[in-house]
NUMARKOL-515671 format. One record per residue (C-alpha): y, z negated, x. Coordinates in steps of 0.25 Angstrom, whole numbers, plus 2048, in hexadecimal, padded with zeros to 3 digits. Layout:
REM residues N
<node <Y; Z; X>>
...
END
This chain:
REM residues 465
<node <800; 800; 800>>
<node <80E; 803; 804>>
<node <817; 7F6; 807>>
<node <823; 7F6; 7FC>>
<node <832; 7FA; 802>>
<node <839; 7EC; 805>>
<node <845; 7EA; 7FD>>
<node <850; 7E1; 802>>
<node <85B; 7DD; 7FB>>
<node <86A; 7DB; 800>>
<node <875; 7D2; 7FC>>
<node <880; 7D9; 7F8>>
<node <88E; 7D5; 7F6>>
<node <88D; 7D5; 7E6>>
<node <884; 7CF; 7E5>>
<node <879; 7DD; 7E2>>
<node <86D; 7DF; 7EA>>
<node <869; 7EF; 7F4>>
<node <85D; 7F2; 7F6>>
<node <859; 7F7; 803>>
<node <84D; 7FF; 80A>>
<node <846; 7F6; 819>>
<node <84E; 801; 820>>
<node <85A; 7FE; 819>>
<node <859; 7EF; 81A>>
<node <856; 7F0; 82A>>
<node <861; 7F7; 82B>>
<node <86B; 7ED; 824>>
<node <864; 7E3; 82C>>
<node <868; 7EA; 839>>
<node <876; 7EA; 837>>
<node <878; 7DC; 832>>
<node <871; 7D8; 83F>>
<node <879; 7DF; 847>>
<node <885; 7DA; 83F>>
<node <881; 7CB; 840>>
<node <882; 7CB; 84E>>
<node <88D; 7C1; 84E>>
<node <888; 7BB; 840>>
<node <887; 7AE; 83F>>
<node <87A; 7A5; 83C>>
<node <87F; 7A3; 82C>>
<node <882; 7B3; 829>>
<node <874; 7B7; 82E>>
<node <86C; 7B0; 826>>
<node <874; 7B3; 81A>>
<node <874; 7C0; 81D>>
<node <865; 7C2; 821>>
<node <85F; 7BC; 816>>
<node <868; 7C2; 80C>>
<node <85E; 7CB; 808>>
<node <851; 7C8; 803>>
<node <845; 7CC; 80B>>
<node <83B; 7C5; 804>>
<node <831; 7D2; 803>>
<node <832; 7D6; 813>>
<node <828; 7D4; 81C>>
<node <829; 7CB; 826>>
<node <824; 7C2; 832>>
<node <822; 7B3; 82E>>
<node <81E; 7B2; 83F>>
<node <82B; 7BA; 843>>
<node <834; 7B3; 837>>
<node <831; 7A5; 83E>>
<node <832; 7A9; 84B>>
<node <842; 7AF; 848>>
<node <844; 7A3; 841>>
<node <840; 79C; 84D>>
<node <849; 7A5; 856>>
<node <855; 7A2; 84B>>
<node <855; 794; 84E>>
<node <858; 794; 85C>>
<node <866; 79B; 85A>>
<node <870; 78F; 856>>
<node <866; 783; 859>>
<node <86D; 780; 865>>
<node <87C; 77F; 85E>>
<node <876; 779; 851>>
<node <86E; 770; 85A>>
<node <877; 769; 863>>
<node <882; 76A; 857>>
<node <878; 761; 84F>>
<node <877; 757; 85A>>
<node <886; 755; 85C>>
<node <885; 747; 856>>
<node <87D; 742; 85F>>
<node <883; 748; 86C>>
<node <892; 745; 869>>
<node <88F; 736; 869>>
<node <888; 739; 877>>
<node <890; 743; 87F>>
<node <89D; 73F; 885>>
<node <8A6; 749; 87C>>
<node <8A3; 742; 870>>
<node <8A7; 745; 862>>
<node <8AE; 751; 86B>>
<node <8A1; 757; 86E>>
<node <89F; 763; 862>>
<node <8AC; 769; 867>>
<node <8A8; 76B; 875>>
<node <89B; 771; 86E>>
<node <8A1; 779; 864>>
<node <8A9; 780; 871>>
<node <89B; 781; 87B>>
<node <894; 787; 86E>>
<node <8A0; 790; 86D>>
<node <89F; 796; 87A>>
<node <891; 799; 87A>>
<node <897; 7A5; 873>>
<node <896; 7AC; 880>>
<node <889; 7AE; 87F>>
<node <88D; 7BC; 875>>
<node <896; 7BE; 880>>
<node <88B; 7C0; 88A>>
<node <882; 7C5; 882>>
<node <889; 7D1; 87F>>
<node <88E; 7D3; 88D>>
<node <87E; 7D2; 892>>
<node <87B; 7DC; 888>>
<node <887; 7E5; 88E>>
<node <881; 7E3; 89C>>
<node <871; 7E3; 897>>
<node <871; 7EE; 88B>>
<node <864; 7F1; 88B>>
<node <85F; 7E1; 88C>>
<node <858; 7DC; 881>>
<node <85E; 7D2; 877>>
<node <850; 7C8; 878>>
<node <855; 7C5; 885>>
<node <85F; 7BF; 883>>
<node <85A; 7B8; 876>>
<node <850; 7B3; 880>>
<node <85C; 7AC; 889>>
<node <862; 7A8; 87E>>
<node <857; 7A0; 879>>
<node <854; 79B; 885>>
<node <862; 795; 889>>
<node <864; 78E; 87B>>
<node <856; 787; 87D>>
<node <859; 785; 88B>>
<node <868; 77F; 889>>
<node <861; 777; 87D>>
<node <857; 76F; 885>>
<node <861; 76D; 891>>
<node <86A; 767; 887>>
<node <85F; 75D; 880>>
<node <85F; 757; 88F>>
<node <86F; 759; 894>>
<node <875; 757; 889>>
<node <87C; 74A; 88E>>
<node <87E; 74E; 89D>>
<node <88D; 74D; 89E>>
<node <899; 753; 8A9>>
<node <8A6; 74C; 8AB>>
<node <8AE; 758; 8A8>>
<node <8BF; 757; 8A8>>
<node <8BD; 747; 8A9>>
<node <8B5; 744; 89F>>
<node <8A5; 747; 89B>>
<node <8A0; 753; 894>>
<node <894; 757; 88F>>
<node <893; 764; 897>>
<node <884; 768; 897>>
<node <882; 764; 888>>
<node <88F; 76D; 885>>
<node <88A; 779; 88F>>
<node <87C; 779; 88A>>
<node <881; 779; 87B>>
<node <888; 785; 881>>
<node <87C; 78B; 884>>
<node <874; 788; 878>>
<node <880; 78E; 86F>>
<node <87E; 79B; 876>>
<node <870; 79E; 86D>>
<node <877; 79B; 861>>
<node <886; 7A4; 864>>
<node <87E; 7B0; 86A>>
<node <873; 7B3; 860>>
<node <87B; 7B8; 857>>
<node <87C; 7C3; 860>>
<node <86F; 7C5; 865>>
<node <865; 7BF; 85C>>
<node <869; 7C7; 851>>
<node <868; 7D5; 857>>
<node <85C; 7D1; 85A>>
<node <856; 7D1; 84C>>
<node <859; 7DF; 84B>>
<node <84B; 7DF; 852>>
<node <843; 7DA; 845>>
<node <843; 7DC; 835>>
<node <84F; 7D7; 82F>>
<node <846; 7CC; 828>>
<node <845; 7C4; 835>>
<node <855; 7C3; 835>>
<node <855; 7B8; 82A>>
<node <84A; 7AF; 831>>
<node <851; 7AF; 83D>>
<node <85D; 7AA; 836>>
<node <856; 79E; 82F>>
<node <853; 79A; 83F>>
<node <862; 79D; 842>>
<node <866; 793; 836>>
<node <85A; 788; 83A>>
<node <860; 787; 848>>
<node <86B; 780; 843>>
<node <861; 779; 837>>
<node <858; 775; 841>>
<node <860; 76D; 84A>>
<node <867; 767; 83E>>
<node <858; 761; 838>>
<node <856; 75C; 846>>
<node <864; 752; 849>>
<node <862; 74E; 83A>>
<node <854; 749; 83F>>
<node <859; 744; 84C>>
<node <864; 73B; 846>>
<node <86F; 735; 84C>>
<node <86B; 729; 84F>>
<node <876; 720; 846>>
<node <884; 71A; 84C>>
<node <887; 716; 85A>>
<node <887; 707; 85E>>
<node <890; 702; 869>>
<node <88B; 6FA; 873>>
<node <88F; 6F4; 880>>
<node <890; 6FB; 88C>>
<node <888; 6F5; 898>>
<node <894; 6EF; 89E>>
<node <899; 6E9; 88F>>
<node <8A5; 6F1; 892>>
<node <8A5; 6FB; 887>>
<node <89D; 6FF; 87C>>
<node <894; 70C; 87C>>
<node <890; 714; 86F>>
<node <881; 714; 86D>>
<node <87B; 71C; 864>>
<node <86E; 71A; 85C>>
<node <865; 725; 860>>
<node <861; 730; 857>>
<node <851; 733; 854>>
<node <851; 73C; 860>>
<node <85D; 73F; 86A>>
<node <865; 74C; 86D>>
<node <85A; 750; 87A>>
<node <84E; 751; 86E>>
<node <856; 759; 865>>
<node <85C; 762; 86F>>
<node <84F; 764; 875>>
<node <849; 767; 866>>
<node <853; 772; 865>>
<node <84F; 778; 870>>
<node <840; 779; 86C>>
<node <846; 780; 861>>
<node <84F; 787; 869>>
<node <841; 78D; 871>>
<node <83B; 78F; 864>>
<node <845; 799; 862>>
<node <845; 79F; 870>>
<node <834; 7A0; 86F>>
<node <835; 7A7; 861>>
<node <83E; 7B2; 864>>
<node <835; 7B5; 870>>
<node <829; 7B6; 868>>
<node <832; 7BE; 85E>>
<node <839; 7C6; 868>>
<node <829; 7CB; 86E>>
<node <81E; 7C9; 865>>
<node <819; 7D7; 862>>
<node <813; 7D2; 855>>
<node <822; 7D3; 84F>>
<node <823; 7E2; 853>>
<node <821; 7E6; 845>>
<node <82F; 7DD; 840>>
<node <837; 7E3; 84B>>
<node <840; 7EF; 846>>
<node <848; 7F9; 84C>>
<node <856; 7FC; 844>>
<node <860; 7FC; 850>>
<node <865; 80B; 84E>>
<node <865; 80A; 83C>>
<node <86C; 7FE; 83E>>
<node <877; 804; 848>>
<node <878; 811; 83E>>
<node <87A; 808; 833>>
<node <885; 800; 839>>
<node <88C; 80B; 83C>>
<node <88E; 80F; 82E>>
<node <895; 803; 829>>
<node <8A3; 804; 826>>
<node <8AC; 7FB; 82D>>
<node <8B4; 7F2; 826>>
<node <8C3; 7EE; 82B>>
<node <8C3; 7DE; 831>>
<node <8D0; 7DE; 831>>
<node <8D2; 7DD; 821>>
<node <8D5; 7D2; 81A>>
<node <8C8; 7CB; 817>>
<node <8C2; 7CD; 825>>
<node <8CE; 7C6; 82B>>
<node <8CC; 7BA; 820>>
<node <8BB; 7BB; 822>>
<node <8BC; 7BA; 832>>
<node <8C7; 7AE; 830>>
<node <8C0; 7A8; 82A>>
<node <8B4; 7A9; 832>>
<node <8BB; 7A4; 83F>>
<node <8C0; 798; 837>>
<node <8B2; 795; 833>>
<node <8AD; 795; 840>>
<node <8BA; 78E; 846>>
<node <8B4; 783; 83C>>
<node <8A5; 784; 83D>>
<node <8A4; 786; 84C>>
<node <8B0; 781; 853>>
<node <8B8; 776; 84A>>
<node <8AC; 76F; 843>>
<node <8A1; 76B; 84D>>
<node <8AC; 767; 854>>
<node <8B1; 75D; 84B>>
<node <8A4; 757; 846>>
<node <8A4; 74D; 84D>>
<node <8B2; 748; 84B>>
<node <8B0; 74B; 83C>>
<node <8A3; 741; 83B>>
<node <8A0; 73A; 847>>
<node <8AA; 72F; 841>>
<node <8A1; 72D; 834>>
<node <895; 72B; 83E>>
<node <888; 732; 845>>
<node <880; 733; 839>>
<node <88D; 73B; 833>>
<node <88F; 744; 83E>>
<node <880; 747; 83F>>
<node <880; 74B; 830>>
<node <88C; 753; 82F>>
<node <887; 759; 83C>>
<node <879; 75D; 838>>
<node <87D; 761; 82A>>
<node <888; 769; 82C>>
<node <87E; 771; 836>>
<node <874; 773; 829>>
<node <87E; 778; 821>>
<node <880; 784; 829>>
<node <872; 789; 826>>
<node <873; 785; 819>>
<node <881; 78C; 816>>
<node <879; 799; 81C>>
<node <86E; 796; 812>>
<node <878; 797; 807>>
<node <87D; 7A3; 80B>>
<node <86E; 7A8; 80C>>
<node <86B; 7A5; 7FD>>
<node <877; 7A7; 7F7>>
<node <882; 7B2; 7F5>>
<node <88E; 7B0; 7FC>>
<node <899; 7AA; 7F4>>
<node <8A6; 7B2; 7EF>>
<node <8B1; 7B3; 7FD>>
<node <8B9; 7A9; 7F2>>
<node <8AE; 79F; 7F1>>
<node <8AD; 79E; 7FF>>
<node <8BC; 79C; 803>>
<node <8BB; 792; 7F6>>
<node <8AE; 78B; 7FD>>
<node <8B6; 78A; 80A>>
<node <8C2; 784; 804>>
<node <8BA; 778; 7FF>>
<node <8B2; 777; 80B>>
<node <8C2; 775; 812>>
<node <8C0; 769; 80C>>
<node <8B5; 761; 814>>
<node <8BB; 76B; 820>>
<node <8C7; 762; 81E>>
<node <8BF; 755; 81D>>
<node <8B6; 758; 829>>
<node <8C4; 75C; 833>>
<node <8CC; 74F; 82D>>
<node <8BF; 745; 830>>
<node <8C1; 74B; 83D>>
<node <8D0; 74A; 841>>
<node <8CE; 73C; 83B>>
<node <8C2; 738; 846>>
<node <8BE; 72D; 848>>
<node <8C3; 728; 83C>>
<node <8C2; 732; 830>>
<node <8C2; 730; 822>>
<node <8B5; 726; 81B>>
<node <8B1; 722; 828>>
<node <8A9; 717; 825>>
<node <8A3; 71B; 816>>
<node <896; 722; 815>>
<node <89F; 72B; 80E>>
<node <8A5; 731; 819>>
<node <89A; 734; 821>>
<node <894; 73B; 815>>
<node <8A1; 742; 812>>
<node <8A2; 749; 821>>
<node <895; 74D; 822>>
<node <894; 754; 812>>
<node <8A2; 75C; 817>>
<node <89D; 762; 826>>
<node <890; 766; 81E>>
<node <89A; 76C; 813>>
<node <8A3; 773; 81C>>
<node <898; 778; 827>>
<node <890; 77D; 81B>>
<node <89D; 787; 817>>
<node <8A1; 78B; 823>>
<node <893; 790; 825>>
<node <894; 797; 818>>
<node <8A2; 79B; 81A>>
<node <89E; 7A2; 826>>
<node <891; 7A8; 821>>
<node <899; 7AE; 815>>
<node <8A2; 7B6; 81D>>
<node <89A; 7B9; 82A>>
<node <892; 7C0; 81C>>
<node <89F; 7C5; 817>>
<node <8A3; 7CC; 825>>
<node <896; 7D3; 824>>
<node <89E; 7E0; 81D>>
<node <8A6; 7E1; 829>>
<node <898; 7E6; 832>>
<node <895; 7E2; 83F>>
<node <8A3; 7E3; 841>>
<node <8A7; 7D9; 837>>
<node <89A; 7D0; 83B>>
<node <89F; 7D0; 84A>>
<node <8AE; 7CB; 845>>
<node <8A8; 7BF; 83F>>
<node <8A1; 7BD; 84B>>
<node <8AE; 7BC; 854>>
<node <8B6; 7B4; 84B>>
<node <8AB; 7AA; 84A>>
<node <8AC; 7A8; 856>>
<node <8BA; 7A9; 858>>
<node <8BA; 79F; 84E>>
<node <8B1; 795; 854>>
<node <8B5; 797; 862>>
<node <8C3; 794; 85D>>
<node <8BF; 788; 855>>
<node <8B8; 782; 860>>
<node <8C1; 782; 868>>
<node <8CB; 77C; 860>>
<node <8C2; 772; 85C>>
<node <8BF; 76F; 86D>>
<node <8CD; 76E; 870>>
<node <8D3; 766; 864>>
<node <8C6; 75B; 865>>
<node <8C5; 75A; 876>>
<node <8D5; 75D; 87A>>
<node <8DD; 75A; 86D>>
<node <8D5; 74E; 869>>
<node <8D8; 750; 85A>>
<node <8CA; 74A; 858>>
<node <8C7; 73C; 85C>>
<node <8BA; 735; 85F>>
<node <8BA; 726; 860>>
<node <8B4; 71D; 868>>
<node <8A5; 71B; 866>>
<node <8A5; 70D; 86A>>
<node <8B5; 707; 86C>>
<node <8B7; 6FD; 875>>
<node <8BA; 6EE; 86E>>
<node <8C8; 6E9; 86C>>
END
């Protein structure tokens, strides 16, 4: 018997459905891989698994193994972002320590840069390569960290934590240069292998979430005499298992990541899923008109976008600490966990669900202003913000950091998915106000918390009057 024609059906922007023939449908999906080369985590996964594919064929073996390849992207950002309430009470910059992160992630933004100038200098070299070394150094710069993370430099007259910040560096590269050169890669395979690798790409921030929520904080400091009674010294409870366990937990993920894409990259048995489309889809995207990014709306969509980022990437990992350390440990370690699970979960919704009217959303952004407000005032106010000492308070910060990081990861999704009618054009705008936009909130954010002292950490453990 003759196997039936598979029929995919598309989202469409009111809300009808196209049918589509396989040929058809690896063609679209040749041209939004090549458009979400600078697509953020959130977009792809809306857009990959908007369409229904229940009735294709597929791989279970290959779907884990891409699922399995997806988590090692962000693991080491989410990861050591998660574990931020643990290290700020045990490095020497304090509650000032996500600012300077924020920054060393930033920079690993370089890693595009050399990317695109090996590929000018080794045209012919394959992408898998330098998938390889890219996996290696996050899992290498991930077990490092688990066993350096304290070793401090006096740097400028006072102590930094330079091979915690450096190694962070290098973990960040994974995450900022996959979106271009992870993505190409699935050009290689069926389209229906795009979605599974995004649900790995979303569990590498999930994962690391589950684990600090297991892990704990270990509850409030205690202060206690020093040695020679002359000062008191902040000891902290310890959690169910320290930072060096975690970190090096992430880094058994991290190989498990590294390990699936080699067997992915070689096994012979996934010949049959592998596909080869690279002149249809160059034909196709020639075709497509170009649409003016000049207008109007594209000035107001890719505005926003920066803002967004300046917020999501630069000004409020920055300000976490400062906004509920002063409610407590167990407050920061919520807020800080749960704001990472509302990422994914914001993506989810934009999986399931049509996007809302550009009305509703500018509606849904004006309310979220709101605990955006609250969060920044509870940080200008540090160390003594508003409800301190009520349970109230504690419960108050942490609902509006899951709140606002849930809409800005909405926000950002909607209109990467909006700047998709510009093409790869319109795609590669969005990608460099993103990361105008964080660069310039993070450095902002760096310079106003270490230099301008706007922020203010008290001291742990005060000496007696």
């Amino acid at each position: 018997m003759s196997q039936p024609a598979v029929v995919i059906r598309f989202a469409t922007g009111g809300g009808r459905s196209a049918e589509t023939t396989p040929l058809l449908m690896a063609q679209s999906t040749m041209h939004r891989l090549n458009e979400d080369k600078e697509a953020s985590p959130c977009l792809d996964q809306n857009e990959a698994i908007g369409f229904k594919m229940r009735g294709a064929r597929r791989r279970i073996t290959l779907d884990v193994l891409m699922t399995c390849w997806g988590i090692g992207t962000w693991l080491g950002v989410n990861g050591l972002y998660v574990q931020l309430p643990l290290l700020v009470a045990r490095l020497p910059e304090g509650w000032a320590l996500p600012s300077s992160m924020v920054v060393a992630v930033q920079l690993a933004n370089v890693g595009m840069l050399l990317y695109g100038l090996l590929r000018r200098l080794r045209p012919r070299s394959a992408d898998a390569s330098y998938i390889y070394g890219l996996l290696a150094i996050g899992t290498l710069a991930l077990i490092l960290n688990a066993f350096f993370y304290e070793r401090t430099i006096v740097l400028g007259g006072s102590e930094r934590s330079f091979a915690f910040l450096a190694l962070t560096f290098f973990a960040a590269l994974v995450g900022c240069t996959s979106s271009v050169l992870f993505y190409p890669y699935l050009r290689h395979f069926r389209d229906v292998y795009l979605a599974t690798y995004l649900v790995g790409e979303g569990l590498s921030g999930f994962l690391p979430s589950i684990l600090a929520l297991i892990q704990g904080v270990g509850g409030e400091p205690e202060c206690l005499p020093s040695a020679d009674n002359s000062t008191l010294v902040a000891h902290y409870p310890p959690p169910r298992f320290d930072s060096t366990v975690f970190l090096l937990l992430l880094s058994a993920l991290s190989a498990t990541s590294l390990v699936s894409f080699t067997i992915i990259n070689n096994f012979k048995g996934f010949d049959s899923e592998r596909v080869q489309l690279a002149a249809v889809a160059k034909d196709e995207e020639a075709t497509l008109p170009k649409e003016s990014l000049v207008s109007p709306p594209w000035l107001v969509m890719l505005a926003l976008m920066a803002v967004l980022n300046a917020l999501n990437n630069g000004v409020l990992p920055s300000v976490q600490s400062y906004s509920c350390m002063p409610y407590g440990t167990r407050a920061y370690h919520l807020a800080v966990t749960l704001s990472a699970m509302a990422n994914p979960a914001a993506c989810l919704a934009g999986v399931w669900l049509r996007p809302v009217p550009a009305r509703v959303l500018g509606g849904a952004l004006s309310l979220a202003a709101l605990p955006l407000c609250y969060i920044l005032a509870t940080a200008l106010l540090s160390p003594s913000p508003p409800l301190q000492h009520h349970a109230g308070g504690e419960t108050l910060v942490v609902v509006a950091w899951v709140m606002v990081s849930g809409m800005v990861s909405y926000a950002r999704m909607w209109v990467y998915g909006w700047a998709r009618r510009g093409g790869a054009r319109g795609m590669r705008a969005c990608g460099a106000v993103t990361q105008l936009g964080s660069a310039l909130g993070s450095l902002l954010l760096f310079v106003l918390v270490n230099f301008a002292l706007v922020f203010t950490e008290p001291d742990r453990c005060p000496a007696p009057h």
